[in-house]
C-alpha positions in Angstrom: -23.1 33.4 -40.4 -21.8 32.2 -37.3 -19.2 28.8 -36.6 -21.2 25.8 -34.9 -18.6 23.0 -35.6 -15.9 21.9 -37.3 -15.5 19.0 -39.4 -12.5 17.0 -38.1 -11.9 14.1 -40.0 -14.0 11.2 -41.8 -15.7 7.9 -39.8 -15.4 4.7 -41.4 -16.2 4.3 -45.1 -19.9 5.1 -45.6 -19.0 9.1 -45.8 -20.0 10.0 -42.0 -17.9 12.4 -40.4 -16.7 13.5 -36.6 -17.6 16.9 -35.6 -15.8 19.2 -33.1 -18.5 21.5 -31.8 -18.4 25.1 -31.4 -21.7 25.3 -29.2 -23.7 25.0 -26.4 -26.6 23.3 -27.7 -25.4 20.4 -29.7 -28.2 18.4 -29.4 -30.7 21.0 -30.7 -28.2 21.6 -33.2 -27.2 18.5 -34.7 -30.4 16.9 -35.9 -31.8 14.8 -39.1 -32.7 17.5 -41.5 -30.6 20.2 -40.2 -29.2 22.4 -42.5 -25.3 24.4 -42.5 -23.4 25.9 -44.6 -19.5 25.2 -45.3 -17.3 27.4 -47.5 -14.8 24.7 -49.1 -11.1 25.1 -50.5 -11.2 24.1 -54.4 -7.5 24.2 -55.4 -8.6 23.0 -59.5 -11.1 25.6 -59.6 -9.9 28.7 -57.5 -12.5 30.8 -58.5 -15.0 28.5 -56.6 -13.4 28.5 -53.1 -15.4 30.8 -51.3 -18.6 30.0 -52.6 -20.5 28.7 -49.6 -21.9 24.7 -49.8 -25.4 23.9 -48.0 -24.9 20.4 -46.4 -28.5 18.6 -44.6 -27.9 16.0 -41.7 -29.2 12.9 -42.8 -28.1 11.0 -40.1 -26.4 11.4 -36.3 -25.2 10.3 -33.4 -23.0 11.3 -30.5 -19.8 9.3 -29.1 -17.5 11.4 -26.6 -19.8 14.2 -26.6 -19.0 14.7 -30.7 -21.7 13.8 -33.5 -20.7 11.7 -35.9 -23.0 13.1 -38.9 -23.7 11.6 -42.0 -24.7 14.2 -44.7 -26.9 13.9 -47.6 -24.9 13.3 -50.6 -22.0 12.4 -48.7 -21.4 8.4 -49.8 -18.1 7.4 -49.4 -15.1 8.4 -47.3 -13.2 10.0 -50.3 -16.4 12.8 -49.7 -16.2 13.1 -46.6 -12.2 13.3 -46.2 -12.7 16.3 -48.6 -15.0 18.1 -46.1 -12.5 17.4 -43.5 -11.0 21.5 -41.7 -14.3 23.0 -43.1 -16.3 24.9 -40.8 -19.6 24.2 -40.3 -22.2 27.5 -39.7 -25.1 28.7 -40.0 -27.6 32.3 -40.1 -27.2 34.4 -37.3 -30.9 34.4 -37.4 -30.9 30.6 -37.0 -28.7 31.1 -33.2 -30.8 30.2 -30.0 -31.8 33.2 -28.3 -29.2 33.0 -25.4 -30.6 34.7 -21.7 -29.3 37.8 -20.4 -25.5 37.9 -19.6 -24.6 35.3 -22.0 -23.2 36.2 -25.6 -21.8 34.7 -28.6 -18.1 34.6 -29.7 -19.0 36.6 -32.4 -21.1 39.4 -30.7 -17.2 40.2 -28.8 -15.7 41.0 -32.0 -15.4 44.8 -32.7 -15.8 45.3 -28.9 -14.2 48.3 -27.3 -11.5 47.0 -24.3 -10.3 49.2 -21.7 -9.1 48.6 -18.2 -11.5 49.3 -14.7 -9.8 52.6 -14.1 -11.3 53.6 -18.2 -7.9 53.4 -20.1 -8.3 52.6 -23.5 -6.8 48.8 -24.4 -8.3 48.2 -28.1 -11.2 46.8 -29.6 -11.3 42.9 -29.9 -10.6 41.5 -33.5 -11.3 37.9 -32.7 -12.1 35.0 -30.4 -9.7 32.1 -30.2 -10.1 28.8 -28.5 -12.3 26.3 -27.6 -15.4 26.2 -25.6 -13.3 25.0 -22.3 -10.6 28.4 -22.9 -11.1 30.9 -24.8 -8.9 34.9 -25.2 -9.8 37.6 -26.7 -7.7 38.4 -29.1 -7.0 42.4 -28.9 -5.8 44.8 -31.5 -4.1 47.7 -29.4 -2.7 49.3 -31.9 0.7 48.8 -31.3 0.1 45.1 -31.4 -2.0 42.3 -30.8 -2.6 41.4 -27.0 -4.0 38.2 -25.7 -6.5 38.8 -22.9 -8.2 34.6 -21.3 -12.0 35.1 -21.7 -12.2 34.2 -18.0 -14.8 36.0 -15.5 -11.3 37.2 -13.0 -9.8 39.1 -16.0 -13.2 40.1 -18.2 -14.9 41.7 -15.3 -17.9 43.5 -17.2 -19.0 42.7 -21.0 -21.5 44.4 -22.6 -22.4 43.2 -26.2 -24.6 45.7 -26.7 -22.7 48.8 -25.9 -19.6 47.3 -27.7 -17.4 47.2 -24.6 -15.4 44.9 -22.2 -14.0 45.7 -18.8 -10.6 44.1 -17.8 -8.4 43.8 -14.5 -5.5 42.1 -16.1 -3.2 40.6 -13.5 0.2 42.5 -13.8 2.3 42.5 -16.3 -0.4 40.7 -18.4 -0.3 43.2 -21.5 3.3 43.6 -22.1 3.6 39.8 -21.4 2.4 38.3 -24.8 1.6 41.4 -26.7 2.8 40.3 -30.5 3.5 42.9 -32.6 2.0 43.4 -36.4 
């Protein structure tokens, strides 16, 4: 499943909720009737806390460029305080079909990085960030490594071959590699 929002905090009483979006269509997206999935933190019942919820829109609407959702079953702001942190996602089969050149955070994990004269870097382990600035997050195996998604640094990327290209501005690497 892949991360379309986050649920940041309740709105007013009636159980709605502010969304932080983690995609580029949120107005195909967020609609009446959609449907996402959210795995939830159950401290009493432990063996419950990653058993994934299905939430449905029943209502939105968009201030600041966030929606403000109301789900179904969601009635009171004690509900939705609880679904506050929880990440909202759905089926990778459900994911607009994005044109060529484009990719999603997710297709860059387990991608091969190596530099533009073919040195071996590491392969990517995650994508961190928001939409505005986002790194790539690399695993060189002495160390995690910190690499700004940003078309001066990530010169090629090809999702489908599994590989990134970088031209790291020097000193880049050994600046904020953290060691594991």
């Amino acid at each position: 499943m892949a991360v379309v929002g986050r649920i940041a905090r309740p709105h007013g009483i009636r159980g709605q909720v502010v969304v932080n979006l983690e995609t580029d269509f949120p107005y195909e997206r967020f609609q009446a009737g959609a449907e996402f999935f959210v795995k939830r933190s159950v401290l009493e019942r432990p063996e419950e806390r990653s058993l994934p919820e299905r939430l449905v829109i029943a209502t939105v609407r968009f201030h600041n460029g966030r929606p403000i959702v109301a789900f179904e079953g969601v009635e009171d702001m004690n509900q939705a305080s609880a679904l506050a942190g929880s990440e909202l996602r759905v089926p990778l089969d459900r994911l607009t079909v994005l044109p060529p050149d484009m990719f999603y955070r997710h297709d860059l994990v387990g991608c091969a990085v190596t530099a533009a004269d073919g040195s071996a870097i590491g392969t990517v382990s995650e994508v961190e960030g928001t939409l505005g600035g986002s790194r790539l997050i690399v695993n060189t195996g002495r160390g995690e490594v910190l690499v700004p998604l940003a078309a001066a640094i990530c010169r090629s990327i090809d999702v489908a071959g599994k590989r990134i290209v970088i031209e790291p501005p020097e000193g880049l690497l050994e600046l904020n590699e953290k060691r594991t």
